[in-house]
One Martini backbone bead per residue (centre of mass of N, CA, C, O) as a GRO file, in nm:
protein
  379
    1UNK     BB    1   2.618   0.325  -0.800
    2UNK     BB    2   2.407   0.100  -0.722
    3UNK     BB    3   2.090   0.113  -0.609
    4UNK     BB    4   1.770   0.038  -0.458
    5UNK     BB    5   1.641   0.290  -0.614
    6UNK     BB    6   1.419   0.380  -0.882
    7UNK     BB    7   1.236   0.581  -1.044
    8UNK     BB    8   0.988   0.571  -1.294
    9UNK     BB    9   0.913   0.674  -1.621
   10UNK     BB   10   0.719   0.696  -1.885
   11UNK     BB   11   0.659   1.063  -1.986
   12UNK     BB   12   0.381   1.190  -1.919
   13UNK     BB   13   0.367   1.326  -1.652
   14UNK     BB   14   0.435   1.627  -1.730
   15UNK     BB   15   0.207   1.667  -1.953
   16UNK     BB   16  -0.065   1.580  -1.732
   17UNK     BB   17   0.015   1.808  -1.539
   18UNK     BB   18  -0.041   2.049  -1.750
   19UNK     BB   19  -0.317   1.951  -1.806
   20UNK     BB   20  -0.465   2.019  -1.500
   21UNK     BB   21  -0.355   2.334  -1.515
   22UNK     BB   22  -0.536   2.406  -1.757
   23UNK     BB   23  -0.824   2.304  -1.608
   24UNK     BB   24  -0.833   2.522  -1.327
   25UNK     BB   25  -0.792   2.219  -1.158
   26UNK     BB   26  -0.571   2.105  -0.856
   27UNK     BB   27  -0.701   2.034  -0.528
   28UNK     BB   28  -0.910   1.788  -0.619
   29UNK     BB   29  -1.132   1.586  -0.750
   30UNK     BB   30  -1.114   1.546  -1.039
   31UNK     BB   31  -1.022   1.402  -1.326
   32UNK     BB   32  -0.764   1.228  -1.253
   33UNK     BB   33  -0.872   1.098  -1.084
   34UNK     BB   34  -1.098   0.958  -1.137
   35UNK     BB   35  -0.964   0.796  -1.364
   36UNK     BB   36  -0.816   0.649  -1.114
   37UNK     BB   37  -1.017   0.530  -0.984
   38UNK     BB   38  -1.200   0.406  -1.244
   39UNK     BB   39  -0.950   0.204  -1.295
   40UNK     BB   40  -0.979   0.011  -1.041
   41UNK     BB   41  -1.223  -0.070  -1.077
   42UNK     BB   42  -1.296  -0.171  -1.314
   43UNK     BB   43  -0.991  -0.403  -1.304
   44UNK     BB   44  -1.044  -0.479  -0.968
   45UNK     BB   45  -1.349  -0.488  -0.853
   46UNK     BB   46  -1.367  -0.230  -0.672
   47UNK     BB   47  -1.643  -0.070  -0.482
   48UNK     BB   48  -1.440   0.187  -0.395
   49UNK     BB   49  -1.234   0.460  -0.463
   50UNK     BB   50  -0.973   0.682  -0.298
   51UNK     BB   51  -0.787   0.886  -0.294
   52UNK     BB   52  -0.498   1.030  -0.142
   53UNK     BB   53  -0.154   1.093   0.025
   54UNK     BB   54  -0.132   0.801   0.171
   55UNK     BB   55  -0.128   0.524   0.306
   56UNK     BB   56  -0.199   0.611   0.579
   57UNK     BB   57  -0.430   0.762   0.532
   58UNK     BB   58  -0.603   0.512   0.423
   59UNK     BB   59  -0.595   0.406   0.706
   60UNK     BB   60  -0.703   0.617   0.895
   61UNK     BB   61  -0.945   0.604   0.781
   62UNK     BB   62  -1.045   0.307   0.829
   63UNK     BB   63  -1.002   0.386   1.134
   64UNK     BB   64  -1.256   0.523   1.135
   65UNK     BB   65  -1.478   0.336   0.973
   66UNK     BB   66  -1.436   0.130   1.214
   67UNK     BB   67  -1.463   0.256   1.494
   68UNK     BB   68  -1.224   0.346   1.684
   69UNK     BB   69  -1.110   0.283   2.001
   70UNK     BB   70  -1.063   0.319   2.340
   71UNK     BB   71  -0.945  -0.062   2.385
   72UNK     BB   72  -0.945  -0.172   2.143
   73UNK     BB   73  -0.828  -0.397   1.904
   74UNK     BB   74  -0.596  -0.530   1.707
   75UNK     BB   75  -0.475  -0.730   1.422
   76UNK     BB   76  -0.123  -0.785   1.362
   77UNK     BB   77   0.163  -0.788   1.234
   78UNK     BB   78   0.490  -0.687   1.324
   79UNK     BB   79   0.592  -0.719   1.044
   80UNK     BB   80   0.611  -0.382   0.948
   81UNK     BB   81   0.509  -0.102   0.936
   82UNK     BB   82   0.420   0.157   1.126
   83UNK     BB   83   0.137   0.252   0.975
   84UNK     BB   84  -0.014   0.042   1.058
   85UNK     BB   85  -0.036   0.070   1.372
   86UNK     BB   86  -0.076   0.421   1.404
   87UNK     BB   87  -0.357   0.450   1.274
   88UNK     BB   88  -0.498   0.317   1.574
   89UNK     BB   89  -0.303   0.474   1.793
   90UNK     BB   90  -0.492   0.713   1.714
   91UNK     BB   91  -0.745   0.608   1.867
   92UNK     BB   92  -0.630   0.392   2.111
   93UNK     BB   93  -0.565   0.116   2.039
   94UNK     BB   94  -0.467  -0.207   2.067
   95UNK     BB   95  -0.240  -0.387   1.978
   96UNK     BB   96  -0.170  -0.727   1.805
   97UNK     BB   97   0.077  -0.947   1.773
   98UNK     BB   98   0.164  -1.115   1.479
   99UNK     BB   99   0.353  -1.355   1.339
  100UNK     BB  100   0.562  -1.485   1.107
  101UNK     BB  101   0.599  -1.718   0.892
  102UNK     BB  102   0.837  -1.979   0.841
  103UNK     BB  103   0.785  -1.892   0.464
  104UNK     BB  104   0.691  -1.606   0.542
  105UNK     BB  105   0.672  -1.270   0.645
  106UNK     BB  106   0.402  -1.276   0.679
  107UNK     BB  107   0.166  -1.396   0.859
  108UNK     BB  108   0.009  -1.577   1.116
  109UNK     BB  109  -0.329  -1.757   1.057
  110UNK     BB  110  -0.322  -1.953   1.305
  111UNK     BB  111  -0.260  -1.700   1.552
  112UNK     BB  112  -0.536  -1.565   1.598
  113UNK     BB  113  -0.760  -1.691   1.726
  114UNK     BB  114  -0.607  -1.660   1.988
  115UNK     BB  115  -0.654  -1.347   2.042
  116UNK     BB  116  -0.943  -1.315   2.020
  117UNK     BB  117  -1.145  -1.083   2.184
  118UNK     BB  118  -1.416  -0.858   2.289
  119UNK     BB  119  -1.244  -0.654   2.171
  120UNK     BB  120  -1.184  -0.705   1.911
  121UNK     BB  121  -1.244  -0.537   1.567
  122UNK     BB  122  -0.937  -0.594   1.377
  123UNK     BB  123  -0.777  -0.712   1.089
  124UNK     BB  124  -0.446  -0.689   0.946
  125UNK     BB  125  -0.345  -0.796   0.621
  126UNK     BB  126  -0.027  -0.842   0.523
  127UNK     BB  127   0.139  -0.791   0.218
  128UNK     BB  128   0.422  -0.931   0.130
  129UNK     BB  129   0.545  -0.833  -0.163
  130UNK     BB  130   0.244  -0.928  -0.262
  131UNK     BB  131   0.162  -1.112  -0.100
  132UNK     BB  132  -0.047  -1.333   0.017
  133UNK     BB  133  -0.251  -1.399   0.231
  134UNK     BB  134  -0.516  -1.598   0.381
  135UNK     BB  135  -0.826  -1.495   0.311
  136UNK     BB  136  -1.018  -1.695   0.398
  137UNK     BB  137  -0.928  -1.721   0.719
  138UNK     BB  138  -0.984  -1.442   0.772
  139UNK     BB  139  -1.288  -1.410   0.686
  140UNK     BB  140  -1.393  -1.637   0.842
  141UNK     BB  141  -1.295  -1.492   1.119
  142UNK     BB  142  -1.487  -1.238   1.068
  143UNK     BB  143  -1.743  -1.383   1.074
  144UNK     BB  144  -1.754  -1.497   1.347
  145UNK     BB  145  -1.698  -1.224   1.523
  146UNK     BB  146  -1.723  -0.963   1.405
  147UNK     BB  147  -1.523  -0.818   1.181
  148UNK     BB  148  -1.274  -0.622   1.055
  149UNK     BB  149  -1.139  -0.572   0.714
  150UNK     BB  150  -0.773  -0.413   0.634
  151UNK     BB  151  -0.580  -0.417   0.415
  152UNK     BB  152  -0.284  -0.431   0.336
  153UNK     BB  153  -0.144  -0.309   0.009
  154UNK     BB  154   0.090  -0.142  -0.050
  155UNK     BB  155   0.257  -0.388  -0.239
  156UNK     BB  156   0.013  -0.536  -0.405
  157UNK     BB  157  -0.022  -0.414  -0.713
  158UNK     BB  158  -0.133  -0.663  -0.893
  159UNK     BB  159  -0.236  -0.883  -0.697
  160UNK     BB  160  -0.332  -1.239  -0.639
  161UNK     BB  161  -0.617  -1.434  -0.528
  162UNK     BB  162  -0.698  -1.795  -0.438
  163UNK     BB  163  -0.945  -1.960  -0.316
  164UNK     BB  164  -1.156  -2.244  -0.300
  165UNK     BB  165  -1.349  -2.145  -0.504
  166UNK     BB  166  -1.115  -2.072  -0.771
  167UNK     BB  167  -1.099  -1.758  -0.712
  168UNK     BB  168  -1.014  -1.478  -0.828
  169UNK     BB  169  -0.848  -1.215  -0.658
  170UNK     BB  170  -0.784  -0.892  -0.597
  171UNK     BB  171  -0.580  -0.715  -0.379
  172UNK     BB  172  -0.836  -0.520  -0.224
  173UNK     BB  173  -1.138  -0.705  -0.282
  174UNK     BB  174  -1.182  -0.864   0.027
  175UNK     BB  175  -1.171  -0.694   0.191
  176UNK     BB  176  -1.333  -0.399   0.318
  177UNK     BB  177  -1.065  -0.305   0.332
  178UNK     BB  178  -0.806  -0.083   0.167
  179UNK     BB  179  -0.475  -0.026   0.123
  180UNK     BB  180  -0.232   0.177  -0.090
  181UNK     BB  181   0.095   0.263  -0.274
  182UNK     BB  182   0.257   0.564  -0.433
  183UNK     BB  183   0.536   0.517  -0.383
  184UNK     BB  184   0.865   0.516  -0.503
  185UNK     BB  185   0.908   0.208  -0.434
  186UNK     BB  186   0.685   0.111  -0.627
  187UNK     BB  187   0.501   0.009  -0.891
  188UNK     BB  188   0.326   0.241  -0.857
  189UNK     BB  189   0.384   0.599  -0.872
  190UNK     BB  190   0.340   1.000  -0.703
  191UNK     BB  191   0.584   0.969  -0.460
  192UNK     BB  192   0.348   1.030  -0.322
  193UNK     BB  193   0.054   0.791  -0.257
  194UNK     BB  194  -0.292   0.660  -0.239
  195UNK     BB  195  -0.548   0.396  -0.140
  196UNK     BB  196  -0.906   0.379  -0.064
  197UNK     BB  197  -1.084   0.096  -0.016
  198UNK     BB  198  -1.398  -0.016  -0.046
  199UNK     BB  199  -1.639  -0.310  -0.023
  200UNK     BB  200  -1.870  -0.179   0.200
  201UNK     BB  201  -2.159   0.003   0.161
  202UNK     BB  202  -2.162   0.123   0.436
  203UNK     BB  203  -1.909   0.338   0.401
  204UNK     BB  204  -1.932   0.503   0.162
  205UNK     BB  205  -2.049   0.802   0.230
  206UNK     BB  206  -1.852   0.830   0.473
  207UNK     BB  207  -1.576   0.817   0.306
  208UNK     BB  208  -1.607   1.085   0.154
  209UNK     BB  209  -1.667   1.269   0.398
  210UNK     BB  210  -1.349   1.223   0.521
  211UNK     BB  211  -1.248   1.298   0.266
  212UNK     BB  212  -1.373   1.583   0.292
  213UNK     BB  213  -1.334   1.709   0.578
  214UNK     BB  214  -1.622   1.640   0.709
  215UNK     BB  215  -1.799   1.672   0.401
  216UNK     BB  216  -2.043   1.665   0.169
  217UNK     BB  217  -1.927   1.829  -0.112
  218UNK     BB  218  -1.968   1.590  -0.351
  219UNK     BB  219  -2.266   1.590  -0.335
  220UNK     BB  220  -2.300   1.884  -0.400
  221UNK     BB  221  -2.159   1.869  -0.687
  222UNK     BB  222  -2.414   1.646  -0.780
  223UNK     BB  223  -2.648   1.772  -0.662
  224UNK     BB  224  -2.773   1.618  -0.369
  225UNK     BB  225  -2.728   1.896  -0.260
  226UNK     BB  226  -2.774   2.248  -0.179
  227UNK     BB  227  -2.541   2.217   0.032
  228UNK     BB  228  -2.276   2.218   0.255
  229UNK     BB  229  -2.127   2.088   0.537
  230UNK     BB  230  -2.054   2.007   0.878
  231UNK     BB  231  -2.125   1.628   0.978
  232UNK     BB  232  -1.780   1.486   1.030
  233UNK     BB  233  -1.533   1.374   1.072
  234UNK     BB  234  -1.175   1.448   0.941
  235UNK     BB  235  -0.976   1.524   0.644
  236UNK     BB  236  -0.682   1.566   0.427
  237UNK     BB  237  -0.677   1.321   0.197
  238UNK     BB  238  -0.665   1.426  -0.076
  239UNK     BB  239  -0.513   1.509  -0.365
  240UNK     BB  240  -0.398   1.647  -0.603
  241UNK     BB  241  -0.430   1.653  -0.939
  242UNK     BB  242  -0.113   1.628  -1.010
  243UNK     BB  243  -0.095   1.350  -0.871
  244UNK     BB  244  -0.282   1.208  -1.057
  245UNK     BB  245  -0.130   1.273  -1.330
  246UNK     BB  246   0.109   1.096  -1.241
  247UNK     BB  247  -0.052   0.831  -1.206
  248UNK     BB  248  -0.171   0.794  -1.493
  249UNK     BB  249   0.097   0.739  -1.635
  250UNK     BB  250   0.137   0.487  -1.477
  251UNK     BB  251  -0.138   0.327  -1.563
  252UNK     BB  252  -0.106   0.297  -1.864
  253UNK     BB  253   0.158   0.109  -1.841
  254UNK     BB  254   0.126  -0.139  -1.606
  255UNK     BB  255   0.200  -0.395  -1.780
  256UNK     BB  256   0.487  -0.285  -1.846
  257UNK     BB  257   0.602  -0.311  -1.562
  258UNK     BB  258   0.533  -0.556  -1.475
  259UNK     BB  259   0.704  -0.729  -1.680
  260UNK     BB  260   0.970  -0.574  -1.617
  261UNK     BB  261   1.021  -0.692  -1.335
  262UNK     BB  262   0.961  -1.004  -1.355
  263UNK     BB  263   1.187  -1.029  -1.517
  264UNK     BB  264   1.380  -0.975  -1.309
  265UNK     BB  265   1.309  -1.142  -1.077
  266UNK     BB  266   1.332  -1.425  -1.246
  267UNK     BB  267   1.630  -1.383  -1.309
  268UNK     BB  268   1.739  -1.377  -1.009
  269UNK     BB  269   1.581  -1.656  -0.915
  270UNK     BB  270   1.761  -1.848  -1.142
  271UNK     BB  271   2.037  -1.779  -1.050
  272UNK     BB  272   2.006  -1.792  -0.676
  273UNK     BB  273   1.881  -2.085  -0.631
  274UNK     BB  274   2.189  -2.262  -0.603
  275UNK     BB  275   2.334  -2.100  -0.410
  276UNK     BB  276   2.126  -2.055  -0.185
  277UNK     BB  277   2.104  -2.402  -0.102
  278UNK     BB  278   2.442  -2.371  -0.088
  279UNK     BB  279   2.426  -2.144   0.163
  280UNK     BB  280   2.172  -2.092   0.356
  281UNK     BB  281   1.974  -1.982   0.209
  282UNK     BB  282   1.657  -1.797   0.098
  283UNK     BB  283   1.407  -1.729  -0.085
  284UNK     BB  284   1.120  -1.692  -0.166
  285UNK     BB  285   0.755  -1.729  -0.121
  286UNK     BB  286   0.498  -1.886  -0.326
  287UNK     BB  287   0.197  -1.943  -0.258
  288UNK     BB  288  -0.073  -2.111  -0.446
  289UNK     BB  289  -0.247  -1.875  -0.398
  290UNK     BB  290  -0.050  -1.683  -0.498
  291UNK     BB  291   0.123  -1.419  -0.645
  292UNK     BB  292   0.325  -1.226  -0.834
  293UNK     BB  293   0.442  -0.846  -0.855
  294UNK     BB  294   0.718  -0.754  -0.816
  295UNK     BB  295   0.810  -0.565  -0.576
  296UNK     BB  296   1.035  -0.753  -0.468
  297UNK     BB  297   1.346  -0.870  -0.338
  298UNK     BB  298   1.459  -1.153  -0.148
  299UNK     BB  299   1.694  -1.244   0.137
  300UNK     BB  300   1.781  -1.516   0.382
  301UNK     BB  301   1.945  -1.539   0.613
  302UNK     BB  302   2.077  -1.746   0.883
  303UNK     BB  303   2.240  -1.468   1.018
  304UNK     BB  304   2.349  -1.152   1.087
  305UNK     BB  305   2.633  -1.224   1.021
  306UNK     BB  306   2.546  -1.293   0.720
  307UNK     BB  307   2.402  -1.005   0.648
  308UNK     BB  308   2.659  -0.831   0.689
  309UNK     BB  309   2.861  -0.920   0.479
  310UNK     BB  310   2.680  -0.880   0.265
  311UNK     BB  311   2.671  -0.569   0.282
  312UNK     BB  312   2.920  -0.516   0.276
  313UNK     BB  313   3.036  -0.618  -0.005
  314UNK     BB  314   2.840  -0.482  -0.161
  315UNK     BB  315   2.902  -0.201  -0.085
  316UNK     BB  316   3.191  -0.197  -0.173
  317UNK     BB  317   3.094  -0.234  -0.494
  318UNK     BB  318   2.839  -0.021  -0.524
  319UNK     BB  319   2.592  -0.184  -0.339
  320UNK     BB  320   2.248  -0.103  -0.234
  321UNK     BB  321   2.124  -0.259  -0.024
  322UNK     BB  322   1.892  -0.405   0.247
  323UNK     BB  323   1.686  -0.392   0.504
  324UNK     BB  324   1.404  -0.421   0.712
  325UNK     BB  325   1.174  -0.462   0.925
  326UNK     BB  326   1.141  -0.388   1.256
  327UNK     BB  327   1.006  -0.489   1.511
  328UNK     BB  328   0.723  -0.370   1.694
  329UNK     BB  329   0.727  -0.477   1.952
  330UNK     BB  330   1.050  -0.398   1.980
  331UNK     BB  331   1.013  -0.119   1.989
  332UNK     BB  332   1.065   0.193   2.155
  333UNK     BB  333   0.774   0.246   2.180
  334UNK     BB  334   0.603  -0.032   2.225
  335UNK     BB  335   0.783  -0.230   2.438
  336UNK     BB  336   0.598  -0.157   2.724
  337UNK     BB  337   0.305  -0.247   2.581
  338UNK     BB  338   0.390  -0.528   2.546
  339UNK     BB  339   0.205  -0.875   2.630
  340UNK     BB  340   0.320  -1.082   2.496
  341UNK     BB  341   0.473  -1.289   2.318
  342UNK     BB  342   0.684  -1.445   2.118
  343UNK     BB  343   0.848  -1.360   1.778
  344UNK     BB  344   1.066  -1.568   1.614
  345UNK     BB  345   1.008  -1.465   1.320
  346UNK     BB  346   0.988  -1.176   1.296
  347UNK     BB  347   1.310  -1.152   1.424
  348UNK     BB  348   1.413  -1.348   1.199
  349UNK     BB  349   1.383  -1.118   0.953
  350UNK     BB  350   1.464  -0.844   1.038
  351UNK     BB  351   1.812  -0.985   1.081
  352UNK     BB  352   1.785  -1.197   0.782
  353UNK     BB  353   1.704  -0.960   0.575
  354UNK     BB  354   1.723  -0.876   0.211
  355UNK     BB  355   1.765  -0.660  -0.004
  356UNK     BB  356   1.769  -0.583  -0.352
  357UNK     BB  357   1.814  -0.425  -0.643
  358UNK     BB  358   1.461  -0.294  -0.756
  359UNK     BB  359   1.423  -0.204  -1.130
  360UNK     BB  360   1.281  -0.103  -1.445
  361UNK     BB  361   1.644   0.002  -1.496
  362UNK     BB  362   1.796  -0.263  -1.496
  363UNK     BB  363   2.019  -0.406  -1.624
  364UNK     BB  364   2.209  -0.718  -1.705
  365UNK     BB  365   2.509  -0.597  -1.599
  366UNK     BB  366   2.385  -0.504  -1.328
  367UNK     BB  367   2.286  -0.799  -1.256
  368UNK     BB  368   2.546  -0.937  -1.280
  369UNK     BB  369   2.667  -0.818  -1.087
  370UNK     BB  370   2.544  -0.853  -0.843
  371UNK     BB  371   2.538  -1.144  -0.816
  372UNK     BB  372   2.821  -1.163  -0.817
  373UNK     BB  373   2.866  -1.022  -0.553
  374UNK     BB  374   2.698  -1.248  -0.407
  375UNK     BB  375   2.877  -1.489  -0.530
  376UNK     BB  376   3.124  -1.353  -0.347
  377UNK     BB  377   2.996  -1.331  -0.055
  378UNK     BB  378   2.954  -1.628  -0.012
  379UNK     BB  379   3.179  -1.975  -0.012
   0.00000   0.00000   0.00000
């Protein structure tokens, strides 16, 4: 069986687990925090980042930081993960779902602004596959209204957007907040974990207070404060030291890691382009504006019929593909709670988008095994 996901190990994780626990301290907030923090910070510009336990929890944070009540509103896609909408709906907000664009499961930001209200509070876009939104308009949006943005940046990491005005900026360090993943499925992982990004120095303060269990805690040890105390609601979100250094063995790899996954990715993108106009399946959509961080692969059929068959197809050969979110305005939570509009390309990534095996150590013959799989399976 070529699996679907298989997590990358680079050799040091063990190493530096070991010397975590070496260093007598492991509960969090510790060297290789800091060291991963400080890796985000100096390298993309970010101006706060704080690890997580997980991409949920770094949104959760953002959305305490944002002052979510119930009754606000939130924009998001509704193709996504359930977690970007969890975090808000466990303040009370009410979601506000848009469609997604007809060339890239991304959010369409041309329908933003219809849905506007002055309930609205936060604008969430999310980054699909490491491609960026359209995020001039989404900024721009949020200065006219005065809102708040929070990239779900989950799938982002090393992914870059170029504005209007030319400048390259990494995902994640554009809106107010960001939220990013270093799940296993991701491209640098620490099996499960997060980090929230602060970019706007207002929440900097709360948000250390509010990771650290609504404790002043780092102020003290900082020694900025002769005590701590509880100041304000908070939780547990920090991870231990084990997981960050996990994760910076995984950091230290960071441009290897890149580099070969883009290999991947551009060979499956060069065999596979061919056929697929010929065969009426869609590959990846790259605007002009966004980078690819090579986080998945994805092939897009005409219809749930075609997408059946070829998973079935691939099943048979012993490759695992997948489909990937089911639409949440239509989800069994949901979907009595949704009054908006319908949302037919939401819908139609849902029925007809495949994932296909991507991963690090992916040989090239089993990459050519994919490949013609996939085309034998719809002639």
């Amino acid at each position: 069986m070529i699996s679907f996901n298989k997590p990358y190990l680079t050799g040091n994780e063990i190493e530096y687990i070991k010397d975590a626990v070496s260093r007598g301290k492991i509960s969090g907030n510790g060297y290789y925090t800091n060291l991963c923090q400080n890796f985000f910070q100096d390298k993309y510009n970010f101006r706060k980042c704080l690890l997580t336990t997980s991409c949920t929890d770094a949104l959760e944070m953002a959305a305490i930081l944002a002052d979510i009540k119930v009754g606000d509103e939130v924009i998001m896609p509704s193709y996504t993960f359930v977690s970007t909408a969890n975090a808000f709906i466990l303040r009370g907000a009410k979601i506000i779902f848009i469609d997604s664009r007809p060339d890239h499961p991304g959010m369409d930001e041309s329908q933003i602004e219809s849905v506007i209200s002055i309930r609205t509070k936060v604008i969430v876009p999310v980054h699909y596959a490491g491609v960026a939104c359209d995020m001039d308009t989404i900024m721009e949006l949020a200065t006219k209204y005065n809102l708040v943005v929070i990239e779900d940046a989950a799938q982002a990491i090393d992914s870059f957007y170029t504005g209007k005005d030319g400048v390259k900026r990494a995902l994640g360090s554009i809106g107010h907040f960001a939220a990013f993943s270093f799940h296993e499925t991701k491209n640098i992982i620490s099996g499960e974990g997060g980090m929230l990004v602060i970019n706007d120095g207002r929440f900097t303060d709360r948000a250390e207070i509010i990771w650290e269990k609504g404790t002043n805690r780092s102020a003290f040890f900082r020694g900025e404060v002769d005590k701590y105390g509880w100041v304000d609601v908070g939780s547990s979100f920090l991870p231990s030291e084990l997981n960050a250094a996990f994760l910076w063995a995984q950091l230290e790899k960071l441009e290897n890691i890149q580099n070969r996954r883009k290999e991947i990715w551009n060979f499956y993108f060069d065999e596979l382009s061919h056929w697929c106009k010929t065969h009426d399946l869609r590959l990846s959509s790259i605007p002009e504006y966004a980078t690819n961080n090579a986080h998945m692969f994805y092939i897009v059929c005409k219809n749930t019929k075609q997408r059946k068959k070829i998973l079935n197809h691939l099943k048979s050969s012993d490759i695992l593909a997948v489909f990937h979110y089911l639409s949440l305005h239509k989800s069994k939570f949901y979907k009595a709670k949704y009054t908006g509009k319908e949302l037919p390309f939401s819908d139609y990534y849902s029925d007809c988008l495949i994932r296909i095996p991507f991963y690090y150590e992916l040989e090239k013959n089993e990459l050519q095994f994919i490949i013609s799989c996939l085309k034998s399976s719809v002639n």
